[in-house]
C-alpha positions, 0 to 999 in steps of 0.5 A: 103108304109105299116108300119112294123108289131110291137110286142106289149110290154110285160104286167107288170108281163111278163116281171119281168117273173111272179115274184111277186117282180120284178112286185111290182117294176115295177109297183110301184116303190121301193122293195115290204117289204117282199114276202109271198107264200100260197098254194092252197089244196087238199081235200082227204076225208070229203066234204060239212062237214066243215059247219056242224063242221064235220071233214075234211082232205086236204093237201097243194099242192105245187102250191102256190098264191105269194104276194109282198107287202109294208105297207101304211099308207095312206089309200090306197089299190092297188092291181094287179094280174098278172094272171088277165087281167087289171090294178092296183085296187086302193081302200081305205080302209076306203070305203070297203063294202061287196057286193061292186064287185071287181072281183078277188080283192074282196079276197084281198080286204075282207081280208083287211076289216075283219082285220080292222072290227075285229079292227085291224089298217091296214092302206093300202098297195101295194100289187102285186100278182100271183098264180099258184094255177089252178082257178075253179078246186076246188084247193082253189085259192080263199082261197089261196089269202086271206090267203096270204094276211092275213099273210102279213099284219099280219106281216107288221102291227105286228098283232100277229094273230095265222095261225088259226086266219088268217085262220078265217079272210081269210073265214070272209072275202069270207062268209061277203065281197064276198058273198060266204058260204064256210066252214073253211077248205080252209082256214085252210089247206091253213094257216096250213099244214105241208110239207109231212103231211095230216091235221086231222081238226074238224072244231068245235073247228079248233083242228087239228092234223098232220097226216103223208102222205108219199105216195111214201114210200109206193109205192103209188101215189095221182094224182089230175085230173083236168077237166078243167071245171070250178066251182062257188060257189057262183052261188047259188047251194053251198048256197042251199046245206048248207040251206038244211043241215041246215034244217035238223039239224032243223028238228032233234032238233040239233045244226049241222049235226056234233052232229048226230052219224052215227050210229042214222042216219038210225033212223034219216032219217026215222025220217026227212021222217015222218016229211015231209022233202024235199027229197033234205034235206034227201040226203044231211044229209045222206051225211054229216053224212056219209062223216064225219064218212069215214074221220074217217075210213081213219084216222084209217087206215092211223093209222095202216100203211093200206093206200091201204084199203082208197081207197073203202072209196073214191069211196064210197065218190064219190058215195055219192057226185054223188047220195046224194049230187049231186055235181058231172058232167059227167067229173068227173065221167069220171074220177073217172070211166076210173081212176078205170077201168084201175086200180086204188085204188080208187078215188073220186071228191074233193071240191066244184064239180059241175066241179074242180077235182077228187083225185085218189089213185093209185100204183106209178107203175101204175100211168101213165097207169091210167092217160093214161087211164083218158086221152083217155077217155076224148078224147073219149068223146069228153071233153078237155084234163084234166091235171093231176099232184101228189099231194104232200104233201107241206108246208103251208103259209110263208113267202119268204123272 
């Protein structure tokens, strides 16, 4: 006699329907003390500036990474994703080092342990995730979970830190503990945004302004166009980038590529060539200086209400990330290709590249002719269907309830 198939019982977190609270009750007894949410972002212009103190301008979206958590006392850390296959991690926070693994929970589990480097007594907690953010799209879904976290022990241990601080601890946290040499930006979008709002950041000093970016006012529309292909940044490439920068402001006698004017920087490259610079070095200065000086272009002109006029900016950010930088890949520049043909303002990749996803510009009328057009594109070359959504300008981390 053959036994009846059965259906195997839902995983935690499938059957609380992918509700952080209701996860935290079932896995570890009781009501979470509080829900917090923190958004992932998207970059508009000013890319591979952040660790040069340059200027950058992302917005929040609405996809957020959620978290239920409850304080300890006992020095325990438990973490549980509901988007990452496996259990419970259960760590104590007195033996966190960097460099230690931990995959996805290394995030969580940094920002634990920058807090208490920086001398803060945080003396563990259950904490029970799940994120909408999309993973490897460049949308900052790492930066989201630490600044959810931060915000939570920020406010179950009355730490009194400032969204800026947070922000900081969260980029500590993947710089010193995961190992990966990003910038302030995620962080700090993440932490900072405003509903309706693009954010104006001089990565420098983390002064930062609120720029209103009410798109649909005007009749236009932001579409984020993810490729599906996954990026890593912590697989060397990003590292080299930063080291060659760095470089180059050693070359010209400058602290950062932020404190050379755009208009020496014809001077300057002729100046690294002399010095016998790697070509590498040369494009990624040019880059750099360049990228800083189109964040300012498209402040002025957000400024002056000529928000259409942003769009050569971007495409002419997309050319530098392709030629100068060399961060792009073949779906990207599909994108930003087919996006263009059919109609768009403009458009270029956002984030870290190397795959992730591409901003376009358009008129809201021709929004769905232009995801259209990315998409048979796609098709024709043979690529997985991208997805494609508005990016709407939403709030930035709180707490839920």
């Amino acid at each position: 006699m053959t036994a009846e198939p059965t259906t195997p019982a839902p995983a935690v977190g499938e059957r609380a329907g992918n509700d952080p609270a209701a996860t935290f009750t079932e896995l570890y007894g009781g009501e979470p003390d509080g829900v917090w949410a923190a958004p992932g972002r998207v970059n508009l212009i000013g890319e591979y500036t952040d660790f040069n103190d340059g200027f950058v301008m992302p917005l929040a979206l609405p996809h957020t990474a959620r978290a239920a958590v409850s304080r300890r006392d006992d020095g325990v850390l438990r973490l549980y994703s509901s988007d990452v296959p496996g259990g419970v991690v259960s760590l104590r926070v007195d033996e966190l080092a960097p460099h230690s693994g931990h995959g996805w929970a290394a995030y969580p589990a940094g920002v634990v342990w920058a807090l208490r480097r920086a001398g803060h007594p945080v003396t563990g907690a259950d904490i029970a995730l799940t994120s909408t953010v999309p993973t490897g799209a460049g949308l900052s879904s790492s930066a989201a979970l630490e600044t959810v976290t931060a915000l939570a022990l920020n406010d179950l241990f009355e730490l009194g830190l400032s969204a800026a601080e947070l922000a900081v601890t969260g980029r500590r946290a993947e710089n010193d503990f995961v190992g990966v040499p990003c910038g302030i930006m995620d962080q700090m979008a993440s932490a900072c945004c405003t509903e309706g709002h693009a954010l104006h950041l001089d990565t420098r000093d983390l002064s930062l302004r609120q720029v209103p970016f009410d798109l649909a006012a005007q009749g236009l529309t932001l579409l984020v166009v993810d490729t599906r292909v996954k990026h890593a940044l912590g697989d060397g490439a990003y590292a080299e980038r930063r080291a060659g920068c760095e470089e180059g402001a050693r070359l010209l006698g400058i602290p950062t590529l932020r404190d050379l004017p755009y208009e020496d920087l014809a001077a300057a490259l002729t100046t690294l060539a002399d010095a016998g610079a790697d070509e590498s070095v040369i494009r990624y200065v040019r880059h750099v200086v360049g990228d800083n000086h189109r964040v300012g272009r498209v402040i002025a002109l957000l400024d002056a209400g000529d928000v259409r006029a942003a769009g050569p900016v971007l495409n002419e950010g997309h050319v530098s990330l392709r030629d100068d930088l060399r961060v792009s890949c073949p779906e990207l520049d599909l994108a930003v290709e087919a996006a263009n043909t059919a109609g768009a303002l403009g458009a270029r990749m956002t984030g870290g590249g190397f795959g992730g996803s591409a901003v376009v510009l358009v008129e809201e009328a021709q929004a769905g002719t232009v995801a259209k057009a990315v998409e048979e594109a796609f098709a024709a070359a043979g690529h997985a269907a991208p997805g494609i959504f508005d990016a709407v300008p939403s709030a930035g981390a709180r707490r839920l309830s």
